[in-house]
N, C-alpha and C positions, 0 to 999 in steps of 0.2 A: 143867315145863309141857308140853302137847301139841304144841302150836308149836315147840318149841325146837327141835326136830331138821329141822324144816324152814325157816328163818330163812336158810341160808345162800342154800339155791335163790333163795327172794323177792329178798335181798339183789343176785346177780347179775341179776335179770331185773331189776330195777329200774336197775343200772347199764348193760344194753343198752339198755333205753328210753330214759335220758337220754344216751346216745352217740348215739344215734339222730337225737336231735332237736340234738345240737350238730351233724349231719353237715347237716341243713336247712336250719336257722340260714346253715350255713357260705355253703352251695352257694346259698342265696338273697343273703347278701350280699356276697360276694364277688367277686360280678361288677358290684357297682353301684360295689366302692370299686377294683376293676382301671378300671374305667372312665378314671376322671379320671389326667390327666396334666400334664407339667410342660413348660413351652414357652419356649426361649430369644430374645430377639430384641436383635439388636445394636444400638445407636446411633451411627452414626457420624457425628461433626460436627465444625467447625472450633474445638476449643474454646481454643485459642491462635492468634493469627497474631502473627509475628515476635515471640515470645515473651509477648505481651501477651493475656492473659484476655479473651475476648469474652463482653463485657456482656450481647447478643441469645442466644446459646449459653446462657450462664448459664440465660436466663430459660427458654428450650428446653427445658434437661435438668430442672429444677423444674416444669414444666408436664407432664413425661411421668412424672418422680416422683410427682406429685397423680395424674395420669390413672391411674397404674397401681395404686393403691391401690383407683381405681373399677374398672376392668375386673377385677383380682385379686374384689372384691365379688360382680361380675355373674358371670365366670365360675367363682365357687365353686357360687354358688347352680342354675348349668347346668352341670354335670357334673361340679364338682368342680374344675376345673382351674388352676394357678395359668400364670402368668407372670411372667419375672424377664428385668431390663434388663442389657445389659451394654455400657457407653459407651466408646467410644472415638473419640480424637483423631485427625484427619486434618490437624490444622495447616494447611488449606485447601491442603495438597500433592498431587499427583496420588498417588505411589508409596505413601507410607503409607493412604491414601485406598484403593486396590485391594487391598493389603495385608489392612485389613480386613475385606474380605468375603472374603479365601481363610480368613483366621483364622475369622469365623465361620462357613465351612462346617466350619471343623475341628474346633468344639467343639459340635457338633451344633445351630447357632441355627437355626431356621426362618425367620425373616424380618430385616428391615433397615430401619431408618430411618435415612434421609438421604441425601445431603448438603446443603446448604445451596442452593449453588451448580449452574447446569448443566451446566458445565465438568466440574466433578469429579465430577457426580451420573453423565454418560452413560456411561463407563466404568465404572464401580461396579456402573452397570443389565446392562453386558453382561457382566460378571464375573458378577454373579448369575444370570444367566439361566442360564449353564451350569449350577450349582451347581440349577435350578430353587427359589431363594427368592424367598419373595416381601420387594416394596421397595416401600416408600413415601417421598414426600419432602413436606413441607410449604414448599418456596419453589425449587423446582426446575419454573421454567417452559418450558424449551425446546421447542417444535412437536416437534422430532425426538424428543422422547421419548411422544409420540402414536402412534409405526409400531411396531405391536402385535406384528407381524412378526419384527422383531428385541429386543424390548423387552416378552414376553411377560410376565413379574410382576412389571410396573412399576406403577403406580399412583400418583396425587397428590390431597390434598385441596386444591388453591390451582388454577385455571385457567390452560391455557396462555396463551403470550404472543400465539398467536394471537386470542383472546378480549380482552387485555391492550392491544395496537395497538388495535384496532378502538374498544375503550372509552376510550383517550386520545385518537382522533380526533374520535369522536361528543362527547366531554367539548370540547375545545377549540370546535369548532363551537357547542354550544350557550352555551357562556362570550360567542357572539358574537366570537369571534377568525376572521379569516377569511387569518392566512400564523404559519407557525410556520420554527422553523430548527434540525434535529436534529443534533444531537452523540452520537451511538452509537459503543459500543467495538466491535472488531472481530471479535470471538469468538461464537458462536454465538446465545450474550444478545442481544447488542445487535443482530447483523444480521436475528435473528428479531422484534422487535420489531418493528425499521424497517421489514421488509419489508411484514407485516402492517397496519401505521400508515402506510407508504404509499399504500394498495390501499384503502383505508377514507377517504383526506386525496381521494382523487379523488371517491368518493362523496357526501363533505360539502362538495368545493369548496371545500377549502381548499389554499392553495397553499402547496409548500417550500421559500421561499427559498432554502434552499443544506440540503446534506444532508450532515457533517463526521464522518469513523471517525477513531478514535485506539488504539491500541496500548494495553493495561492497563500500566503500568509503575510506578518510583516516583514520589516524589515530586517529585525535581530532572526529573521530564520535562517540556519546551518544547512546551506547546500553542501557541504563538501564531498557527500558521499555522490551528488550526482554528477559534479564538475572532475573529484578522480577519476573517475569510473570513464569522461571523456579524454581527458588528458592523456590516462594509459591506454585510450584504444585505439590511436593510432594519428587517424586522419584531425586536419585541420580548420575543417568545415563545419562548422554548428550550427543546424536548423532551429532554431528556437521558436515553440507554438507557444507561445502566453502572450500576457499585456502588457503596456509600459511600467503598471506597478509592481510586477511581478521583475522586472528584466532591471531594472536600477540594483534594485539590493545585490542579486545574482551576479549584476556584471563587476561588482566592488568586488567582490571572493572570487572571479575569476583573473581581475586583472592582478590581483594579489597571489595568485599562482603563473601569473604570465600569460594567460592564456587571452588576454586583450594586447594583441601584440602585432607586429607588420606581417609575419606568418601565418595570422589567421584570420578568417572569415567568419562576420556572422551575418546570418541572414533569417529577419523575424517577418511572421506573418502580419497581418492588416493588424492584430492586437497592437503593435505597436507604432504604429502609426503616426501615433498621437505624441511619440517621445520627443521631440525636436521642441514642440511646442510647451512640451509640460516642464523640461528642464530650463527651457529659455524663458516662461513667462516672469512676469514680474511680481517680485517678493517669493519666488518660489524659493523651497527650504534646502535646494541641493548646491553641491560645492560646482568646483570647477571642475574636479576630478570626475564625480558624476558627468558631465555635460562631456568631458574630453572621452569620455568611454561612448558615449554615441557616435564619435565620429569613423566614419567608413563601415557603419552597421548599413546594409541592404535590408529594405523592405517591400514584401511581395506584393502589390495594391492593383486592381483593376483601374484602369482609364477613367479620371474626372473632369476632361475638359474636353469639350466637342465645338461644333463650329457656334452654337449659343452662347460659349461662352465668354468673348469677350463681350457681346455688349450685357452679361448680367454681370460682368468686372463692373464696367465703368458706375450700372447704374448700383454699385455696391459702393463704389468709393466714392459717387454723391451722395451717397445717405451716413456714409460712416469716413468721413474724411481721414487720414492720415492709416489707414491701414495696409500693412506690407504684404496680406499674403492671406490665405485659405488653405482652414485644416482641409487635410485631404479626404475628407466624408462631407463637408461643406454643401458642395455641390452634388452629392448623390442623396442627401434630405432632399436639399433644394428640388430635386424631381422627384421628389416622396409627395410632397406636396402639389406639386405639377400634374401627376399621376391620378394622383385621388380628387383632384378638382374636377378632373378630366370625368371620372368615372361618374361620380356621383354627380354632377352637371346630366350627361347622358341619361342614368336612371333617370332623375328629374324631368328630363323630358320623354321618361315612360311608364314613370307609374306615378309622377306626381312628386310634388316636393314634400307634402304631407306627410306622403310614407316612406319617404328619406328622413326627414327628421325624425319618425317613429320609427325607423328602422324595418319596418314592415316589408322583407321583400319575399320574393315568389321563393318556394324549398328548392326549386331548378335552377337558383341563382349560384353561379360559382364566379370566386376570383378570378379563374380565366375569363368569366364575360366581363368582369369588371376593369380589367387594368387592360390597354392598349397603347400600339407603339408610336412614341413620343420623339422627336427632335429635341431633346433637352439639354439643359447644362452641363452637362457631363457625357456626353456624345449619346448617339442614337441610341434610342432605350427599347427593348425588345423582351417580351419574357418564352420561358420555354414553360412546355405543360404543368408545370408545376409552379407556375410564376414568379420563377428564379431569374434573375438576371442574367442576359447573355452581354460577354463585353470581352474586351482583348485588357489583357493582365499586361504592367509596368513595374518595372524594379525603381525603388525611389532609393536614391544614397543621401545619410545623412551626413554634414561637414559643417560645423561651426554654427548651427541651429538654424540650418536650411535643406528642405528636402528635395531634392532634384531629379527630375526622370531621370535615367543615365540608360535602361532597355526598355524595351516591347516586342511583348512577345504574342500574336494574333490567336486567338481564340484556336483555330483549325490546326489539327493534331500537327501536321507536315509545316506547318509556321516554323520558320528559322526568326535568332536573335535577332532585331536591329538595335544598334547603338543611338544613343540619340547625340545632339551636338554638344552633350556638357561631358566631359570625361567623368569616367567612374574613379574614386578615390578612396582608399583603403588604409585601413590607421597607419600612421605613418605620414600620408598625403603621398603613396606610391600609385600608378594608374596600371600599376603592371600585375596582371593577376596570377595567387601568390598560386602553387600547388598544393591539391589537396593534401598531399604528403611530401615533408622536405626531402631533396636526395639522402641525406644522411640520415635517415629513420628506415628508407626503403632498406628490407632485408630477402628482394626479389632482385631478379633480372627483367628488365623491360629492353622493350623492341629497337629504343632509339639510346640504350646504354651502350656505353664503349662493352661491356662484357657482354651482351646481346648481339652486339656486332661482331666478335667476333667470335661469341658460340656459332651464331647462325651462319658465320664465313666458311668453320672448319666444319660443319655438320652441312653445308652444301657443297662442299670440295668432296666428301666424303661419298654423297650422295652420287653426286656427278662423276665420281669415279668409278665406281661400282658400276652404273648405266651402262659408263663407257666402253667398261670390261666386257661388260654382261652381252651388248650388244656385237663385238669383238669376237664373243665366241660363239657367238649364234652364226657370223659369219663364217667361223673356222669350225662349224659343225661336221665337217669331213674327216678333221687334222682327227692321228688316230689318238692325241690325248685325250682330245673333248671327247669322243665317241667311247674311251676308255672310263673316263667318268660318270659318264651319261648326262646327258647336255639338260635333259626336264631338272633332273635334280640340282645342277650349275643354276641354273634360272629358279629353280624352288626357293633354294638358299638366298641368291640374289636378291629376288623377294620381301624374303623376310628381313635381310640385313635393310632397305632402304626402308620399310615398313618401322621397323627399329630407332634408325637415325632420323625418320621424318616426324615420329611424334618426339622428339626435341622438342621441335618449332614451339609445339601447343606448349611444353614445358613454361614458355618465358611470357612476363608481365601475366596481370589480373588473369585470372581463368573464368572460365563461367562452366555452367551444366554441362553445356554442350561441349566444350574444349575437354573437362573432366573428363570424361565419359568418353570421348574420342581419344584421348591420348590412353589411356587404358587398353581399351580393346585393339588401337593399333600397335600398339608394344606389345602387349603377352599374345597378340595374333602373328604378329611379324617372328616372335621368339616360337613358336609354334612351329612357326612355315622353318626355320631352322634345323631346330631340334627333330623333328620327323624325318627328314631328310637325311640331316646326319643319322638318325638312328636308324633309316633303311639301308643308306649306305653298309654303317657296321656290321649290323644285321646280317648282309646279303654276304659280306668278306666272312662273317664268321662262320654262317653256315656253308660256303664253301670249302675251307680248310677245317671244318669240325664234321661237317655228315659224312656218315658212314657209307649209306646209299644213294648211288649217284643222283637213281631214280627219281626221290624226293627233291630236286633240286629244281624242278620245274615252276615250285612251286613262288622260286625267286625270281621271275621277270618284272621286267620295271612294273606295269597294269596292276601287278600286286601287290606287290612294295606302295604304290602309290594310293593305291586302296585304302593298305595301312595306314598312312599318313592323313589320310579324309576321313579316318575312323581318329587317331588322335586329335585333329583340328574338332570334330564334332563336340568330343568329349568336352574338350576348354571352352568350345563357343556355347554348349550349354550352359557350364559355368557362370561364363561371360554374361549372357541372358540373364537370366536367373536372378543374378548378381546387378543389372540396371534395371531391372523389374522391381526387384524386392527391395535394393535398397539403393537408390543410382547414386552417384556419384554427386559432389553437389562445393563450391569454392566455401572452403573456409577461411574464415581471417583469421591468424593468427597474433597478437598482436604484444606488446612489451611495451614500456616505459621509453623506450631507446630506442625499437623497430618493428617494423611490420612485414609478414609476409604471408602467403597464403597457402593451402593445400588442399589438395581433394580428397573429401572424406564422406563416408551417407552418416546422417542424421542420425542414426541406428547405429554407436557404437560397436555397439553387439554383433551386430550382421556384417557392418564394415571389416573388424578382424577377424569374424567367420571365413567370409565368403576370400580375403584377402590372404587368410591362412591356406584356403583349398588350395588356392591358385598355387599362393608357392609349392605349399607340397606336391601338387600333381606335374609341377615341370622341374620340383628338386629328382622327383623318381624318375619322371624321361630323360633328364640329365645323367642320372647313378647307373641306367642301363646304358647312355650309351657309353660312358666311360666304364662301365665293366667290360661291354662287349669290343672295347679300342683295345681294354688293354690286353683282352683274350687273345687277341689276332695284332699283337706289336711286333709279334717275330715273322709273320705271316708276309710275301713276296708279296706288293703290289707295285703298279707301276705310282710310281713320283711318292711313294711310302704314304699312300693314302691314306691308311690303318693307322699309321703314327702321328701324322697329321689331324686325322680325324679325334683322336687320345688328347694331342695338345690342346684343340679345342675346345672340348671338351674341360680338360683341368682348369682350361684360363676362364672359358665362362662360371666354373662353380667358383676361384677364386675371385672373382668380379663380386658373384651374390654374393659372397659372404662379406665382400663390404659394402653393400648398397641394402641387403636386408636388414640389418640394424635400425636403418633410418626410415623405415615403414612402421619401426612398433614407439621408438623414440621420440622423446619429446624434442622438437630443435628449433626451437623456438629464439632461444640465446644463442646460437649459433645458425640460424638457417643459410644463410648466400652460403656460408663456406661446406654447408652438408649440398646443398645445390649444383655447388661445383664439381665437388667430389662423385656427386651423382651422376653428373652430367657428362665428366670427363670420365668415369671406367666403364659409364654402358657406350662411349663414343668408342672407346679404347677396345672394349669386347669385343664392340659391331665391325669394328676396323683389323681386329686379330683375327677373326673368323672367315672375316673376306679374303683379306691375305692369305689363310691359312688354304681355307677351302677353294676359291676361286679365283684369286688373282694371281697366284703361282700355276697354276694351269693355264691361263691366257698366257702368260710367259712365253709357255713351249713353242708354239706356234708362232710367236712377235720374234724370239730370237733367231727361231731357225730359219725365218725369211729375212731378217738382217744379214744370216751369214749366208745367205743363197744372194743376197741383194749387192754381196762384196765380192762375191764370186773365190769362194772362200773354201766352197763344197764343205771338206771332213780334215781340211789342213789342221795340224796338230799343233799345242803350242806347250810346253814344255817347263817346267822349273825342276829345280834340282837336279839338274843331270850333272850324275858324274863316269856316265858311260865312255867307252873307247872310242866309239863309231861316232862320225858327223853329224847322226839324227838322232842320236841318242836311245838309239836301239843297238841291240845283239841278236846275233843267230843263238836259236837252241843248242845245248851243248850238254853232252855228258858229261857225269861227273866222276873223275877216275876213282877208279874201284869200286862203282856201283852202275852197272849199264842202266839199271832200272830208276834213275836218279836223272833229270833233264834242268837245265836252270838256262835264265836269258832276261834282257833288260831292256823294257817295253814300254810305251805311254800307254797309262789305265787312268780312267775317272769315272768313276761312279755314275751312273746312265740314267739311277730312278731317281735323283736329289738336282735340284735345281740350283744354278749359279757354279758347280763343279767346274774345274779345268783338270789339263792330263798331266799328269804328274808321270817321273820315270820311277819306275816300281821293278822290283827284282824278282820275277815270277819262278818257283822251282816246283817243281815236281820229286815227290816223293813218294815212289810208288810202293817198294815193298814197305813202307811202314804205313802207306794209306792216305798222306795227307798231303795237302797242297799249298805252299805258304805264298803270302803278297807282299812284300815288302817296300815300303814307302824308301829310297833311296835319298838320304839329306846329308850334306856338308858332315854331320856329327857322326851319327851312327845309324845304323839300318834299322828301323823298327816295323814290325807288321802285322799278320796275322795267320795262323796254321786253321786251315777248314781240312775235317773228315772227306777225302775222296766219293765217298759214298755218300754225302749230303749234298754235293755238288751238282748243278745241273749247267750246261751250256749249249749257247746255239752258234752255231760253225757260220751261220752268214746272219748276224743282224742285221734289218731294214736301216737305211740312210747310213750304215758304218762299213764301205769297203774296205778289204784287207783287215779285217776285226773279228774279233770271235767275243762273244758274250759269257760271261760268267757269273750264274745265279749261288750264291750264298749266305743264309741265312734270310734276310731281311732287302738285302743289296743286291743288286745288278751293276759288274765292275764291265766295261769296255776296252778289250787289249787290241791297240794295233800292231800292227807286224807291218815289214819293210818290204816282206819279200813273199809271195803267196808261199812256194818252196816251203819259210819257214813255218808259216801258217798252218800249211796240212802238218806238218810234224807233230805240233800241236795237237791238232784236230784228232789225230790218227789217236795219240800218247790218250788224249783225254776220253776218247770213243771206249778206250777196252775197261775205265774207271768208273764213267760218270754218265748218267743220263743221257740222252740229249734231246733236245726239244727244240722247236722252231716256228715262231709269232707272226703271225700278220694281222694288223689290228691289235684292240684291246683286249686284254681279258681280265679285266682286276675284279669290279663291281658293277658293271655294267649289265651281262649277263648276256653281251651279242659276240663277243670276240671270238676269234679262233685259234687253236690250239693243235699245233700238227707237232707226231711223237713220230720219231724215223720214219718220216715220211704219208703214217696214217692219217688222214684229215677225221678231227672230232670236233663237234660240234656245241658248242655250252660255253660257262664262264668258271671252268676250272683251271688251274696250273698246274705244269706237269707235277708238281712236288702232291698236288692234292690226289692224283692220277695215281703216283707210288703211293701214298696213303693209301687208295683204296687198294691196290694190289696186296697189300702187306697187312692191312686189319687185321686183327685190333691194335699193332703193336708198333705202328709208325702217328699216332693221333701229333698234330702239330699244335693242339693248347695245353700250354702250360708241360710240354716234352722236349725233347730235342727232337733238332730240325733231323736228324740223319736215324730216325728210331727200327727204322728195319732195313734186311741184309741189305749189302751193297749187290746193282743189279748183275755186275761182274759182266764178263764177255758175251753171255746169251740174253743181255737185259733187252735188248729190241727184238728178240721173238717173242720172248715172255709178252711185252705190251702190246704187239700187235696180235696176241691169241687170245689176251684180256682184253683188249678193245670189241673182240667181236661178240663179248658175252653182256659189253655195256647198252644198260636202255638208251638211247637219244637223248639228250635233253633239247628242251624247246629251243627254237629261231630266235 
């Protein structure tokens, strides 16, 4: 054929063509199948301790065997790449534990998962760092592995324990537990908890009974000194920071004191976790009594199930059939691994798989570029700058070797509980949660106590009464009692009495700083606003029946007096200051075997009964003056016996302190409710005498005499004892034979400056030439009464609102005589004119320092009485403290020239 001799040529161009296209082929796929690479990562975890298989472990390296079949999937399909596990045992020992990661930088692994534990994780972390692997751990919570610094490709999917405290604080608080009692081991674990869950227990206000470390050791180890130390302090609540191995032995010695019982709580961080599983595994070395002490134990554990995770269930229980369940770290390896396939995948396709397997990366490589957020088996996986886990925290309850969500509580501060659908159950199998402290150990009053209810009934009855008064006289600011008292000082006192009975309130259930610290300053402020008041009041009465010169009596208008009183308030409120500066106020627990109550004390012993001594002393002296200055001026004419009054109160408030100060330096620990009470009912009882004494007996005067204007009742007289002749139970004046200068006659008299008084018939005589004038009370038996000096006597011929009456000042008293008939009245009037004073009121003039004072007729202007008016006439030898009331002559028939030639020599005193 034509062809034949060319057939070989063809032949070879046809085999350069197809070498050609095998060389394309090559160069095209060849770099896609270099690509993928093979990535070693070690497992190191405890899978023995003391020879004994751990059940949680178990579940660990099965949950990373499923994960890795999915990550092997994902990163086939992205780049080709596989990964292979290589597990190894730490026997929860430090030495082999460190061991492994030099072994895995040997055999070229890239990364590390594990250890269980903080302990043994932190060393591991810094063994690796040298090496530059990266480590993940799914229950390795320690704060110290957050410092990025030393702890470069560390990484965790579980939240530190900073996160950890914070959510068993806010958890207890919102359970309504307001005192817990921690028991933390002494290692890193547990002191990072506490510290964290301390700093978060100030926040929620919640207090730490006693705060107990223990050694991790075996089992023969003697806690008792840390389980007494909870038992007697009070509350019922035990925060336990340690591990499963630590919490079994612990909880035999406690339930051997009771303290594993339906009344109490405990509640263990992630260390424990793992108890449900360690005590129910199989051939494991513990009784039943061990297993039944887990039940109704609460443990604090972030979130490990998210929307991935049912189908990494299923394809769990195709690969390990018959399994009931996953420890609860399970699934947050499982995205340990997820995480790091994830990263180191990435690298891979940036700087080469080469230098992932040599570890070779850029000095600008941080575990933040490394780890990114995941949809993983254990919900959405996210890290904060420190590559800590972000996630919402679960309370797990454990009941018969099953652990069950029962709360959740969301990450963001303001998250309230939610319940989930399995009830929480509490040893016992009660759902009802128990109180931190039984009523029978409480040695306080709380808000929802029958004895809280009705403190806070009588001490708002108390309150409201006072208002009601106070507001009463503000209305009857005109009536001349109120204006007699001076209305600023009614309301000063007012003041202070509700200032007095409002810090009650703070008194009852739990205190905090702020309650301390308020109930204080409003007590010894309120007792302030009292005590000044009454001591201007005294003051003002003393130095008008004590000064010599009328002149200097200017110096008492209210403006001044009140001065005083913002000069005493100063002095205390320095104190006061001083005193929450230097050393504030602050709840202590008090606590006992039996009961618990609490008190406010500073920190600073020393400074506490310093600053607490001033105080008493400087309102025992305000006190001592003004009960000196009551009792100077007890004889002393005021209206409604203000002076005597003001004396009463005075006694009753020092005998009040002297049994409430005892229990400021005392221990009352073994007695507190009933030192509480006693407390409670004599400053009630004080605040309530003083009101009475000082201001609700003066709103009186005005409520009664508009009752009896309201009856139309005017000055009708109403009578007892009469055994008069006449139908009204009056007599005309009458001489008495064989003595012209002798007048007698039987009258209704009642006491005018005493409140609640009625008129009584009284046998009023005159006894001129011996001087004196008796009042005789007239009764069924026999006549008894009293002889006053003519010459101490003072009277006014027309007192305000009393027609047909004549006033009689003696001693102390103001008596009200009616008469039947005017006629008799001037006889009177006339008899009394050539003996006795006479003087005549409109308005107040007790303490006040605005009333008026007219002496036959002369208008003078100030807050004297006429008795202070003869004092000063008579100086030195008429003084009314601590003398008789009648100490100079009598003024006899010329005494109203005398006063009106001594009024013209008197300075003015002020408006």
């Amino acid at each position: 054929m034509r062809f034949s001799g060319s057939s070989p040529r063809y032949a070879a161009a046809a085999g350069m063509a197809g070498l050609a296209l095998l060389l394309v082929l090559a160069a095209v796929t060849l770099p896609v199948l270099a690509a993928g690479g093979t990535f070693k990562i070690v497992v190191s975890l405890p899978e023995t301790e003391n020879k004994v298989t751990s059940g949680t472990v178990v579940s660990i390296q099965e949950s990373l065997k499923v994960a890795l079949d999915q990550v092997n999937a994902w990163a086939g399909a992205n780049g080709n790449h596989t990964f292979q596990l290589d597990f190894k045992d730490t026997a929860k020992s430090l030495a082999p534990a460190v061991k492994s990661v030099f072994d895995a930088a040997k055999d070229g692994a890239v990364g590390l998962i594990g250890e269980k534990g903080s302990t043994i994780t932190i060393p591991m972390a810094l063994a690796a760092n040298q090496f530059q692997m990266w480590q993940c751990s799914g229950s390795a919570t320690s704060p110290t592995l957050s410092n990025k610094a030393e702890y470069r490709y560390f990484y965790r999917t579980i939240p530190p324990d900073s996160v950890q405290g914070a959510f068993i604080a806010r958890f207890v608080r919102l359970m309504g537990w307001h005192s817990v009692a921690i028991l933390f081991t002494g290692d890193s674990y547990g002191q990072g908890i506490m510290t964290t869950f301390s700093n978060e227990a100030v926040n929620q206000e919640i207090t730490i009974t006693t705060s107990q470390s223990f050694t991790a050791s075996d089992v023969q180890a003697d806690y008792t000194h840390e389980l007494d130390a909870i038992q007697s302090s009070g509350t019922r609540i035990v925060v336990f920071l340690g591990t499963t191995s630590d919490f079994i032995p612990i909880a035999r010695q406690a339930r051997a004191r009771g303290m594993i019982a339906a009344d109490w709580v405990w509640i263990g961080s992630d260390g424990v976790n793992d108890l449900a599983d360690t005590l129910y595994a199989q051939g494991n070395k513990y009784s039943d009594t061990d297993r039944e002490n887990s039940n109704g134990v609460l443990v604090a554990f972030p979130t490990t199930q998210g929307p991935q995770f049912q189908a990494f269930w299923s394809a769990y229980q195709a690969k390990y059939p018959g399994r009931q369940g996953l420890a609860a770290t399970a699934t947050l390896f499982a995205d340990c691994l997820q995480t790091m396939a994830r990263g180191i995948v990435k690298l891979a396709g940036s700087i080469g798989v080469d230098k992932v397997n040599q570890r070779a990366y850029p000095s600008s490589m941080t575990v933040k570029d490394f780890v990114g957020k995941l949809d993983g088996v254990s919900g959405a996986v996210s890290f904060d700058e420190n590559a800590d886990r972000i996630a919402d925290y679960t309370l797990r309850n454990l009941w018969n070797g099953q652990s069950n969500v029962v709360y959740t509580l969301a990450a963001t501060a303001s998250a309230s509980l939610t319940a989930s659908s399995t009830p929480v159950k509490f040893f016992g199998g009660s759902s009802s949660i128990p109180p931190d402290r039984p009523s029978s150990m409480l040695a306080y009053v709380t808000y929802k106590s029958i004895g809280g209810i009705i403190i806070m009934g009588i001490d708002a009855l108390l309150i409201l009464t006072v208002i009601a008064a106070t507001i009463y006289l503000y209305t009857q600011r005109e009536h001349a009692s109120v204006k007699s008292m001076a209305l600023f000082f009614l309301l000063q006192i007012s003041l202070g009495i509700v200032m007095v009975l409002s810090s009650i309130f703070l008194w009852i259930d739990i205190p905090s700083t702020l309650t301390c610290n308020l109930q204080a300053w409003m007590f010894v402020i309120g007792l302030q606003l009292v005590l000044s008041a009454v001591a201007a009041k005294a003051y003002r009465i003393f130095k008008v029946f004590d000064n010599r010169q009328l002149a200097k009596l200017h110096k008492l208008s209210d403006t001044r007096l009140f001065l005083g009183c913002i000069v005493i308030l100063l002095i205390q409120t320095s104190i006061s200051v001083a005193w929450t500066l230097v050393a504030p106020l602050e709840p202590t627990l008090m606590a006992t075997a039996t009961s618990v109550s609490y008190k406010c004390a500073s920190r600073n012993a020393t400074l506490d009964t310093l600053f607490q001594t001033i105080t008493l002393v400087y309102n025992a002296l305000l006190l001592g003056l003004v009960t000196v200055l009551a009792f100077h001026t007890r004889k002393a004419y005021s209206l409604f016996r203000e002076s005597k009054f003001i004396a009463y109160t005075a006694q009753n408030i020092f005998l009040c302190g002297v049994v409430v100060t005892p229990f400021l330096y005392l221990a009352t620990e073994s007695f507190a409710l009933a030192a509480w009470f006693i407390k409670t009912f004599v400053v009630m009882y004080a605040a309530g005498f003083s009101f009475a004494a000082l201001v609700g007996r003066i709103a009186l005067v005005p409520y009664m005499e508009s009752k009896k204007a309201a009856k139309g009742s005017g000055v009708k007289m109403s009578y007892s004892g009469d055994n008069g002749s006449s139908n009204d139970g009056t007599s005309s004046a009458e001489h008495m034979p064989g003595k012209m200068s002798t007048m007698s006659g039987k009258y209704p008299v009642k006491v005018a400056n005493k409140l609640f008084e009625t008129w009584h018939t009284n046998r009023i005589t005159l006894f001129a030439l011996e001087g004196f004038l008796g009042i005789t009370r007239l009764t069924n038996n026999t006549e008894q009464g009293t002889l006053f000096k003519l010459r101490s006597l003072q009277f006014d011929p027309d007192p305000p609102s009393y027609p047909l009456c004549l006033e009689l000042r003696a001693d102390s008293k103001s008596f009200i005589i009616q008469f039947a008939k005017n006629d008799d009245k001037q006889k009177w009037v006339k008899a009394l004119s050539v003996h006795c004073l006479v003087f005549s009121k409109s308005g107040g003039g007790s303490s006040r320092g605005n009333g008026t004072t007219n002496v036959t007729g002369g208008p003078m202007s100030g807050p004297l009485s006429t008795m202070r008016m003869q004092q000063s006439m008579n100086a030195p030898t008429t003084s009314m403290v601590g003398r008789s009331m009648g100490g100079g002559p009598a003024m006899g028939r010329d005494g109203n020239a005398a006063w009106a030639a001594a009024i013209k020599d008197m300075a003015p005193a002020p408006k």
